[in-house]
N, C-alpha and C positions, 0 to 999 in steps of 0.2 A: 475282486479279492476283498474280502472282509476283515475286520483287524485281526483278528488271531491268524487268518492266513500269513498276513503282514509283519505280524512280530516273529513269527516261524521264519519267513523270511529274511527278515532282519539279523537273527538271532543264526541264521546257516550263513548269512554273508558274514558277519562276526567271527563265526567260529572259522572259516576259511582264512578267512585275514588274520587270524592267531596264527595257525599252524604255517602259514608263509612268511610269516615274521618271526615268531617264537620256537624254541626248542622246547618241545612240550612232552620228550618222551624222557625228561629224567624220573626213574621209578624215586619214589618216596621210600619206597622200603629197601632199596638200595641205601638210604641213607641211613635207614637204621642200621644194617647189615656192615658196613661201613667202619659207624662209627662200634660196633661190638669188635670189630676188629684191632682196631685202637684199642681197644681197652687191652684183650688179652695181650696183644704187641705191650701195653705198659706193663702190664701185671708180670709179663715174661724177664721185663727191663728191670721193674722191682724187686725180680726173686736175684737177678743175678749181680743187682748193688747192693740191697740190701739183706734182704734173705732173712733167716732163720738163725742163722747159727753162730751171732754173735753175744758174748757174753760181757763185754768191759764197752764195747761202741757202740753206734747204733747202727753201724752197717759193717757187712759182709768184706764188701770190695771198697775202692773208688775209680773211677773212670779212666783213671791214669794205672790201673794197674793191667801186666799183661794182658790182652785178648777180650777184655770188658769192653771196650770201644767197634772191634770189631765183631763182636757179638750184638751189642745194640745198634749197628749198624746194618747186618745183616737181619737180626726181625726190624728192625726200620723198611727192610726193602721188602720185605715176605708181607710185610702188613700193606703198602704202596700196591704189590701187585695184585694183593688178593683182592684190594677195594679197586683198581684198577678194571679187573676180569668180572667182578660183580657186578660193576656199575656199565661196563660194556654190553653184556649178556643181558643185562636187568632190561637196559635203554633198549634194545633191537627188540626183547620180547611185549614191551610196552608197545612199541613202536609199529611193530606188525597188528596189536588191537586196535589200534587207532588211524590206521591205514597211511599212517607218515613214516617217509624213509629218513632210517637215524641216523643216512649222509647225507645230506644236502647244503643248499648254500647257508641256509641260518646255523648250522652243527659245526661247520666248517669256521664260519667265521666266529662264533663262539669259539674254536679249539684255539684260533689265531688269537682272541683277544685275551686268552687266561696262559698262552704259552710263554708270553715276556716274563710274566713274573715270576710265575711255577721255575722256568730254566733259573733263568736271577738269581730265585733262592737256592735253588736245589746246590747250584754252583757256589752262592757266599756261604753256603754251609761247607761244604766242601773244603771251602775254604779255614773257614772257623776248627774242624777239626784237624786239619794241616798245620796249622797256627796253637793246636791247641785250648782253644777259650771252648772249652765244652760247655762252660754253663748259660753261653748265648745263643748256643743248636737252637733251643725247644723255642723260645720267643721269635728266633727270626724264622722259623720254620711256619709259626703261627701267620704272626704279622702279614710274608710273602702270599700265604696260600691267601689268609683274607683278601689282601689284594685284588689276587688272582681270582676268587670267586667275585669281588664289585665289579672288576673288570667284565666278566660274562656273563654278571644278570641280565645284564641291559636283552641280552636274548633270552632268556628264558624267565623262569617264574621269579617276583619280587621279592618272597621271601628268600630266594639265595644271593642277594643284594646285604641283608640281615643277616645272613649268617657269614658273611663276609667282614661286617662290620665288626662284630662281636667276636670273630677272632682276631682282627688287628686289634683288638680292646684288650682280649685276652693277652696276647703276644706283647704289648708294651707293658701290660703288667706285670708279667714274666722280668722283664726289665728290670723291675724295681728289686724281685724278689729270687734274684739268678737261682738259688738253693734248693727250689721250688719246682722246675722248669717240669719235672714228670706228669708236676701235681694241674698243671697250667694244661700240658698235653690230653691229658685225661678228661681234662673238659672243655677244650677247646675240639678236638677230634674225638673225641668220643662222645660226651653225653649231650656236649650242643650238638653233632650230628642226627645221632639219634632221636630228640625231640623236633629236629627242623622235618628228621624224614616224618617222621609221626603226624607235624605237621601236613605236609605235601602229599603223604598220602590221605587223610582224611578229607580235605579243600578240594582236590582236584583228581581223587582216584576211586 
């Protein structure tokens, strides 16, 4: 065996020892697709707070007024599922090029390791608008899912370690700036998405 035989070698043991450790079929343009979802979900959240057709304020509604809370509540979930079913579909059809099944034990134990704090928050949000404090939803929303993505880099690609980080960054600075929280959303799930997927698909697709 001569060395280019050997680094060929080397080089398919590597890549076996990736894909039995790693979750290597999240699509990149799931992320993009994703984070476009976000946007319209805010853009849908901004017509219906703030809107058009204010003359003396500068918005329309406020959160506390009838059926506005249950309205951005509802595209809150429409947006959840769609990147939900995108990112499911996206993963199995990567998954099938790459000859790895998109259940196994490294998928699984990523689901386990991003499921504490996805519930966590989804639940202290939950909370938050039973209580009232709508203007802490968007930040703890942030912060949790960042979390929840450092929690299940560790299995897959490192840039979603990085994009975990940058929305707990985003998410306390929401914090500072409750008033804001759309504005915080918008680029915490949408345009940082969208450049990580950009990312992920250009490095690894």
């Amino acid at each position: 065996m001569d060395q280019q035989d050997l680094i060929k070698e080397i080089g398919h043991i590597r890549s076996m020892m990736e894909k039995s450790s790693k979750f290597i079929s999240i699509s990149g343009l799931s992320g993009v697709l994703i984070g476009m979802y976000a946007l319209i979900g805010a853009f849908l959240a901004y017509i219906k707070v703030f809107g058009f057709r204010s003359t003396f304020d500068y918005r329309d509604h406020y959160v506390t007024d009838d059926g506005v809370v249950g309205y951005l509540v509802v595209v809150a979930v429409a947006v959840l599922l769609a990147s939900l079913i995108t990112g499911v579909v996206m993963a199995k059809r990567k998954a099938s090029k790459i000859k790895q099944s998109v259940w196994n034990v490294t998928s699984r134990a990523m689901l386990k390791a991003v499921s504490v704090p996805l519930m966590a928050g989804g639940l202290f949000a939950l909370l938050l608008i039973w209580k009232g404090y709508y203007e802490l939803i968007a930040s703890t929303l942030l912060i949790f899912y960042g979390l929840a993505l450092s929690a299940g880099s560790v299995f897959t690609f490192k840039e979603v370690r990085w994009l975990g980080v940058l929305e707990v960054c985003l998410g306390l600075a929401a914090l500072l700036f409750p008033g804001y929280g759309l504005w915080f959303w918008v680029c915490g799930f949408g345009l940082l998405h969208i450049i990580y997927g950009f990312i992920v698909y250009k490095k690894y697709e």
